[in-house]
C-alpha positions in Angstrom: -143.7 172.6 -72.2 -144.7 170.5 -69.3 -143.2 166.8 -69.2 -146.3 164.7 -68.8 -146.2 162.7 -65.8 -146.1 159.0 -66.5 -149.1 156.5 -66.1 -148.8 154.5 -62.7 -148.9 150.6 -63.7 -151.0 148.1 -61.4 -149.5 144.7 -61.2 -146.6 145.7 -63.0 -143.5 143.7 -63.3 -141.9 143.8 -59.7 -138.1 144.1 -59.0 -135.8 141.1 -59.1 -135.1 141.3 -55.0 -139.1 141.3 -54.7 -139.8 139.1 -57.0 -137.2 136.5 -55.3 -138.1 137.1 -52.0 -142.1 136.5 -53.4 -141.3 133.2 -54.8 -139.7 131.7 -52.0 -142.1 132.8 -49.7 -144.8 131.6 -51.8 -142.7 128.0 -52.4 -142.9 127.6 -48.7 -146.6 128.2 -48.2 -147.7 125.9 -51.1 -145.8 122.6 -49.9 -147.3 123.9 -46.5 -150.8 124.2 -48.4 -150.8 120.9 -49.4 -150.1 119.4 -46.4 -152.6 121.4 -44.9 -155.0 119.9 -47.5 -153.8 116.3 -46.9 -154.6 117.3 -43.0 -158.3 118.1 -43.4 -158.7 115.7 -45.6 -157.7 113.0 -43.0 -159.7 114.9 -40.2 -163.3 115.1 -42.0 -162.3 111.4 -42.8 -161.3 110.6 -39.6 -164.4 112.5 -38.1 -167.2 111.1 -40.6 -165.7 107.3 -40.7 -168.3 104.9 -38.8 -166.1 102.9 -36.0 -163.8 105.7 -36.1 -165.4 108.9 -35.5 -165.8 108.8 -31.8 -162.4 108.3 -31.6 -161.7 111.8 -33.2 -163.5 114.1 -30.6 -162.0 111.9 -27.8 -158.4 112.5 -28.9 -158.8 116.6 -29.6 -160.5 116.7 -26.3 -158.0 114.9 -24.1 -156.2 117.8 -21.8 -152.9 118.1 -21.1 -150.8 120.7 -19.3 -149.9 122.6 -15.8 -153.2 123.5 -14.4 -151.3 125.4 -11.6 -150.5 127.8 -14.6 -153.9 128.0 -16.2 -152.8 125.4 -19.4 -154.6 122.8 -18.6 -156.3 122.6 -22.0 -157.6 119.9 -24.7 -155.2 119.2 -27.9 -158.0 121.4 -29.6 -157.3 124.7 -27.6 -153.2 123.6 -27.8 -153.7 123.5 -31.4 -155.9 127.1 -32.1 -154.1 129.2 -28.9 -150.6 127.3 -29.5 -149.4 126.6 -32.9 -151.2 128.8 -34.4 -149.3 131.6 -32.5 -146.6 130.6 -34.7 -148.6 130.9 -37.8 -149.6 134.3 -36.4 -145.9 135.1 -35.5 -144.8 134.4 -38.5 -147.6 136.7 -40.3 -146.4 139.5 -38.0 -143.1 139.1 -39.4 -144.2 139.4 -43.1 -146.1 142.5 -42.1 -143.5 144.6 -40.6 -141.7 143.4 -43.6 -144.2 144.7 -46.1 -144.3 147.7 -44.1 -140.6 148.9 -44.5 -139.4 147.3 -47.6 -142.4 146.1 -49.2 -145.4 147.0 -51.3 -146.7 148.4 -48.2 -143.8 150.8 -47.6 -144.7 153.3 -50.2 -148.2 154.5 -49.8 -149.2 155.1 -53.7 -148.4 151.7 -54.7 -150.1 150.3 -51.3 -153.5 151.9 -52.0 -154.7 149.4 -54.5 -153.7 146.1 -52.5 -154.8 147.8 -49.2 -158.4 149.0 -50.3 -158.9 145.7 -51.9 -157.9 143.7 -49.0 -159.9 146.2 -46.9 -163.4 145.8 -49.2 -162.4 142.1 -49.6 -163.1 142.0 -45.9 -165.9 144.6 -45.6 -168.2 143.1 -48.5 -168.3 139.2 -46.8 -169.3 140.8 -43.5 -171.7 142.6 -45.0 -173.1 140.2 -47.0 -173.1 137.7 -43.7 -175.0 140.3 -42.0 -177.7 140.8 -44.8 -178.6 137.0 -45.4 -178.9 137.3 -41.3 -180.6 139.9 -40.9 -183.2 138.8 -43.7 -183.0 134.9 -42.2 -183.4 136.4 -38.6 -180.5 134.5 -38.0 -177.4 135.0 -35.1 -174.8 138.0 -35.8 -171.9 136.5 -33.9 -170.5 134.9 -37.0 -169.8 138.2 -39.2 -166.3 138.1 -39.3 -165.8 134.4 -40.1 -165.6 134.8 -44.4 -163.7 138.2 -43.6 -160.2 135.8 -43.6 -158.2 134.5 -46.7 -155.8 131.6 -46.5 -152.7 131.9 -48.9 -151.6 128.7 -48.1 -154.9 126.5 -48.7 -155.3 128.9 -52.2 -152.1 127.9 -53.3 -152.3 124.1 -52.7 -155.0 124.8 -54.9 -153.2 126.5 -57.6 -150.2 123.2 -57.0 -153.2 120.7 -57.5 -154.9 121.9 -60.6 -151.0 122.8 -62.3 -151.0 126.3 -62.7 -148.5 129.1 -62.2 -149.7 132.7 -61.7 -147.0 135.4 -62.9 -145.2 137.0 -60.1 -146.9 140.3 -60.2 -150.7 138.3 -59.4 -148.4 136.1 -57.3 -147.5 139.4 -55.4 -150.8 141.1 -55.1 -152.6 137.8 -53.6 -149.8 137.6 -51.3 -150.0 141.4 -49.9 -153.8 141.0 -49.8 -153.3 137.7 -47.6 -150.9 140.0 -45.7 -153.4 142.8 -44.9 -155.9 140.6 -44.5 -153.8 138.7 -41.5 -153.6 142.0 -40.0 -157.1 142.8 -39.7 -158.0 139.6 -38.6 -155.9 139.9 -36.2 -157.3 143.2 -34.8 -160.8 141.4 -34.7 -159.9 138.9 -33.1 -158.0 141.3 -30.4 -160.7 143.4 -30.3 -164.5 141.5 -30.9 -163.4 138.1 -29.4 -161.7 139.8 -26.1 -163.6 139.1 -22.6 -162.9 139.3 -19.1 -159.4 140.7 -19.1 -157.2 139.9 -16.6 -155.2 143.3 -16.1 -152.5 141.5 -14.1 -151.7 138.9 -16.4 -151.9 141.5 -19.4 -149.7 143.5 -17.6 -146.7 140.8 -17.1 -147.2 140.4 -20.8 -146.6 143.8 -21.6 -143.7 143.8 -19.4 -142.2 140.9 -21.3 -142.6 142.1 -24.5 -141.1 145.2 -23.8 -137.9 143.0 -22.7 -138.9 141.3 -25.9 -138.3 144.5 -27.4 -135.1 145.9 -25.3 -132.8 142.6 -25.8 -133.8 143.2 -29.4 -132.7 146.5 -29.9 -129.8 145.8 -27.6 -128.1 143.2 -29.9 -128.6 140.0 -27.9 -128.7 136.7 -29.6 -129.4 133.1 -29.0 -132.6 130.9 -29.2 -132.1 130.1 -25.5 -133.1 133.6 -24.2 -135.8 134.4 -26.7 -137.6 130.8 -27.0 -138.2 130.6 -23.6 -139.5 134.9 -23.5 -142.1 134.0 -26.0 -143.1 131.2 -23.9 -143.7 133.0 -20.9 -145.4 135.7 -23.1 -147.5 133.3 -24.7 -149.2 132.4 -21.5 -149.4 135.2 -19.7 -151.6 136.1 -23.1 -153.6 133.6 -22.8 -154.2 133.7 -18.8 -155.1 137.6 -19.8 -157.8 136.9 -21.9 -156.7 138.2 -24.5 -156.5 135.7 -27.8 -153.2 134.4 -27.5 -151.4 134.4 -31.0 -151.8 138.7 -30.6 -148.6 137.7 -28.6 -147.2 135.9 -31.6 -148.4 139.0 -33.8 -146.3 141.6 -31.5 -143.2 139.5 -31.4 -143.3 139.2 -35.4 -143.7 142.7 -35.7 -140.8 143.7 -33.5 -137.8 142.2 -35.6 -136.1 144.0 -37.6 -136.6 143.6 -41.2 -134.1 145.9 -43.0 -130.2 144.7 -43.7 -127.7 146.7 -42.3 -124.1 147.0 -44.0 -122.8 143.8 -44.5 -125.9 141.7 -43.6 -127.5 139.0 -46.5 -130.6 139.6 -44.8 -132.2 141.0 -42.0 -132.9 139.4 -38.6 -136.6 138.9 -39.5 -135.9 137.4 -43.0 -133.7 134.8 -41.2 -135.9 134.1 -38.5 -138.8 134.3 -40.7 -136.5 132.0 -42.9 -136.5 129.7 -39.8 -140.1 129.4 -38.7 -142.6 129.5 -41.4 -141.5 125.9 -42.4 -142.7 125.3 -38.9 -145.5 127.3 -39.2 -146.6 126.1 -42.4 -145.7 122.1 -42.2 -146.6 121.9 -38.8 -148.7 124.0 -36.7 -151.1 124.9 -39.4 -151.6 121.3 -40.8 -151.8 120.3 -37.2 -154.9 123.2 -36.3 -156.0 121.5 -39.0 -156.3 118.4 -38.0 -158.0 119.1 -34.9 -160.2 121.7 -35.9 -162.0 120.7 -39.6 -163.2 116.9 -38.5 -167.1 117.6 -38.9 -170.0 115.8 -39.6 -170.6 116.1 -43.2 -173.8 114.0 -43.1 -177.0 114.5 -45.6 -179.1 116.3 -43.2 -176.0 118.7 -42.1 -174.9 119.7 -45.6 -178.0 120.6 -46.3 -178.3 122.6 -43.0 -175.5 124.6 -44.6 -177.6 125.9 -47.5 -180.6 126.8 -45.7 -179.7 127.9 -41.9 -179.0 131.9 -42.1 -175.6 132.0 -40.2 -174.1 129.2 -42.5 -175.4 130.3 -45.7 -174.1 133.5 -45.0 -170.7 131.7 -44.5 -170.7 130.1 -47.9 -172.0 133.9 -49.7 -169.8 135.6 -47.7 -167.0 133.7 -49.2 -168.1 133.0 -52.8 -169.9 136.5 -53.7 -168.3 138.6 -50.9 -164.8 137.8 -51.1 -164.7 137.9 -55.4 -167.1 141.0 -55.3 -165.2 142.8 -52.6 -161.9 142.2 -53.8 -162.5 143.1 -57.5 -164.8 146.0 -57.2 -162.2 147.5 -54.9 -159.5 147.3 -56.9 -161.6 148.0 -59.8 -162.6 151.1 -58.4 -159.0 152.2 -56.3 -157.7 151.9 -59.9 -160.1 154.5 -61.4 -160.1 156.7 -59.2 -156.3 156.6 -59.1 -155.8 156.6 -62.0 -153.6 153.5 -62.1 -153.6 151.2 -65.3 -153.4 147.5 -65.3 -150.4 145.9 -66.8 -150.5 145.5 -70.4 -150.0 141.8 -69.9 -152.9 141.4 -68.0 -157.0 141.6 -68.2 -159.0 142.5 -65.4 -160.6 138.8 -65.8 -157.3 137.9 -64.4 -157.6 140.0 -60.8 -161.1 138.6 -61.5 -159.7 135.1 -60.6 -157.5 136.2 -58.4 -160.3 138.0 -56.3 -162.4 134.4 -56.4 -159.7 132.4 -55.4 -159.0 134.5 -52.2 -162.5 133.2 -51.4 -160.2 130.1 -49.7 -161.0 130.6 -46.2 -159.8 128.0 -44.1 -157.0 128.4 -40.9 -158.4 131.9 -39.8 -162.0 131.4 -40.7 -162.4 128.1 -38.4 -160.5 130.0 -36.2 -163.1 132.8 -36.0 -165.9 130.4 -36.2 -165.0 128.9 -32.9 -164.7 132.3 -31.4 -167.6 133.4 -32.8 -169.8 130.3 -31.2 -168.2 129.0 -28.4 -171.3 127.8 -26.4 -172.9 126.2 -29.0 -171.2 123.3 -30.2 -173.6 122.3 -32.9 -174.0 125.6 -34.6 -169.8 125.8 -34.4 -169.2 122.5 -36.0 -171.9 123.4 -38.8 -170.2 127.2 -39.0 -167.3 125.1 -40.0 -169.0 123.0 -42.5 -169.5 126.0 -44.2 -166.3 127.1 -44.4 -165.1 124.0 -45.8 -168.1 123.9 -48.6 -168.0 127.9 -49.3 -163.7 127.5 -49.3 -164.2 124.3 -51.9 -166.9 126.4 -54.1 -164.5 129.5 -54.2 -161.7 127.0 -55.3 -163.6 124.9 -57.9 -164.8 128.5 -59.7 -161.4 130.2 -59.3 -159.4 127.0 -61.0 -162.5 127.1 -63.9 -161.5 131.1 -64.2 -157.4 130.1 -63.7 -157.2 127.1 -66.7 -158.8 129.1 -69.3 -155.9 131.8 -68.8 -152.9 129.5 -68.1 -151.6 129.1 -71.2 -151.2 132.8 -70.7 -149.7 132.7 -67.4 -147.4 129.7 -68.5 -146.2 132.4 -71.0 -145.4 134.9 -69.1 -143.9 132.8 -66.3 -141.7 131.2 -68.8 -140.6 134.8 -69.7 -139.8 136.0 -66.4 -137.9 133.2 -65.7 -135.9 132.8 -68.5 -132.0 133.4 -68.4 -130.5 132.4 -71.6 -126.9 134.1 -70.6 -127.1 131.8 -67.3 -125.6 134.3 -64.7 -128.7 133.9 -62.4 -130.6 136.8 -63.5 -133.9 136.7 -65.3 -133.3 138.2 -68.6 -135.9 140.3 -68.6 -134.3 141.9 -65.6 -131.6 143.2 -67.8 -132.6 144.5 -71.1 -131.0 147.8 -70.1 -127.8 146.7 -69.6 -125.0 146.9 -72.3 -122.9 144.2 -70.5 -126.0 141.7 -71.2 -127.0 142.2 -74.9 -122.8 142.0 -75.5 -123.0 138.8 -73.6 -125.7 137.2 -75.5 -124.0 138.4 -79.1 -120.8 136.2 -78.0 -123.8 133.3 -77.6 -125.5 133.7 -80.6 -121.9 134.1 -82.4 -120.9 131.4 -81.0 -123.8 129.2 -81.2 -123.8 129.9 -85.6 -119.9 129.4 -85.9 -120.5 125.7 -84.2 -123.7 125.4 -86.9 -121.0 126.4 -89.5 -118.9 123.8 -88.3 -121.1 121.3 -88.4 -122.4 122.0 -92.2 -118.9 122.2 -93.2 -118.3 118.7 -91.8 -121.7 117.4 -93.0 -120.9 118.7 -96.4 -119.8 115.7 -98.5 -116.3 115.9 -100.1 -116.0 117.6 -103.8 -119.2 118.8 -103.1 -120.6 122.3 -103.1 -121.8 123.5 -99.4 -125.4 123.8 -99.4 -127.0 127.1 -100.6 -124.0 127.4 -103.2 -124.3 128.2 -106.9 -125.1 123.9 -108.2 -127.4 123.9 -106.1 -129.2 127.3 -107.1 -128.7 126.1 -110.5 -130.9 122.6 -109.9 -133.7 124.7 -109.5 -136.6 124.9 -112.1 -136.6 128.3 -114.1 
């Protein structure tokens, strides 16, 4: 008789190296999410304050660097072309990671969070290009609700106090993931123009030596910081978008451990930047790139001009739709079950809150509309009203499941035998149930103790035959 094959599980519990490596990744990108937060915050205040906005545009346009080289550019440009090279660096990193040792590395269990991310992004652009098309409005912005940011979508989850359990924790973070990456190859490939072959070509050639002192064992911050320098710029002189250059180096390291290694080069270096990445460069994009005018007249703009309303749908509707109907439907016809500790309201939420799309989306949106500064700055007002939306509904879907989450969070974090393992990571292990016996033996001998010493002298302990005796018939 044929041994049935066993039901694949969707958001299933993940392993205790995953599940670490998930939570201190995650850790990271919140603290960076809220500053993030705090940083547009202070730029739409900074940008909308009488006496004080004009001050705003005059600072993130003040230039500053070696014309001779081609950097002469405005804080702005340092900001989106610069630091967030680092951002994108470090999300090259977390790919190749995902790739070889991740969800991603084994294509059954990649399916699900790789056809959602990929309708997740398909669904916003399409419904962009609808309320366009219907509006008669401009089609250069149909990429800008395509992005997710993690790190704005879990400030969100810090503010309104609620802890998703690792396994939802996991799948938001591998959709964010594969969502970077095709971003990324929109950006290379939409918002590309006028390539200069000779600059391109010197940044090849460095990121082949990239490559070479790589493989070749060579260390030291000295060599490598001043490479990615060089390759930086010769990017951006190619015309090319410039953080592809911080893509490529990301996805070069290494990201499996040899014999004897804690962690792999990428993990440590990836260990190393994304605090940078996340409380620095991002918050500081930030800060020069969401001060709009959020005025009467330009709100209401947002609602009613084609190319920002799509925005704002693309993000609300297309993001949840996308993202839920294409896991919905990857785990039907795949036959993959969802979790017993989980509802599909639950990817649901999930789905909406990926609707947060802030660093990449204003990124895109000043790609997408570079010569028309008006209809740029009101493409990012509707990021910022369409990301705010997708929060708001995604914490009112969130609270009414976290005592839930709180549950099973507390569950997977407990570790009553305190050797540093989650207990629910070994329930098949002999060694651990023996270990908690000798606590709960232990534990009931010092309760023994303390009734015999509580016991009154000449008395009969409690539960003894007097007292039985005292009872009414």
């Amino acid at each position: 008789m044929a041994t049935p094959t066993p039901t694949r599980k969707f958001l299933g519990r993940l392993s205790l190296p995953e599940s670490r490596f998930v939570g201190n990744a995650l850790r990271t990108e919140t603290v960076g999410g809220v500053l993030l937060l705090v940083a547009a915050i202070a730029a739409l205040m900074w940008a909308n304050i009488p006496g004080i906005s004009d001050s705003y545009n005059s600072v993130r346009s003040f230039h500053i660097g070696p014309a001779s080289l081609g950097l002469d550019l405005s804080l702005q440009h340092w900001a989106a072309d610069g630091l967030l090279a680092i951002f994108f660096f470090v999300a090259g990193i977390e790919l190749k990671r995902e790739l070889v040792a991740g969800d991603l590395s084994d294509a059954k269990a990649a399916a699900l969070p790789v056809i959602a991310a990929l309708c997740g992004m398909a669904v916003p652009a399409l419904v962009y290009v609808l309320v366009n098309t219907f509006g008669s409005g401009s089609m250069d912005g149909w990429a800008v609700p395509t992005a997710t940011d993690i790190a704005f979508a879990l400030a969100v989850l810090a503010v309104i106090g609620t802890s998703l359990p690792s396994a939802l924790r996991a799948f938001l973070l591998t959709l964010a993931v594969v969502d970077d990456l095709f971003a990324i190859l929109i950006i290379a490939v939409f918002f590309t123009s006028g390539i200069n072959f000779l600059a391109l070509g010197g940044a090849v050639v460095g990121l082949v030596l990239f490559w070479f002192l790589l493989r070749a064992g060579v260390r030291g911050w000295y060599v490598y910081v001043p490479l990615a320098l060089a390759i930086w710029a010769l990017m951006y002189n190619s015309g090319v978008h410039a953080t592809i250059a911080g893509v490529a180096m990301g996805l070069m390291l290494r990201c499996t451990r040899e014999d004897g290694e804690e962690h792999s080069p990428g993990e440590h270096i990836e260990h190393l930047v994304r605090p940078l990445s996340a409380g620095l460069a991002v918050p500081l994009f930030a800060l020069f790139s969401a001060g709009v005018s959020l005025s009467d007249d330009s709100i209401a703009q947002v609602f009613t001009r084609p190319e920002t309303l799509g925005v704002v749908l693309g993000l609300v509707v297309g993001k949840t739709v996308g993202i839920f109907g294409g896991t919905w439907l990857a785990a039907r016809f795949t036959k993959a079950e969802l979790n017993d500790d989980l509802a599909w309201p639950d990817v649901f939420a999930v789905a909406s809150l990926a609707g947060i799309g802030f660093t990449v989306s204003l990124l895109i949106g000043e790609l997408a509309f570079p010569g028309d500064a008006v209809l740029m700055d009101e493409v990012k007002a509707a990021v910022l009203i369409g990301s705010l939306i997708a929060a708001i509904l995604a914490s009112v879907l969130l609270k009414m499941r976290d005592r839930k989450y709180r549950a099973l969070t507390e569950a997977e974090e407990l570790d009553e035998d305190l050797d540093g393992i989650p207990d629910i990571y070994e329930q098949d292990k002999p060694d651990y149930h023996l270990r908690m016996a000798k606590i709960y033996e232990d534990k009931a001998a010092e309760h023994r103790r303390r009734a015999a010493a509580a016991t009154p002298a000449g008395s009969e302990a409690a539960g003894g035959s007097s007292a039985g005796g005292n009872r009414p018939a």
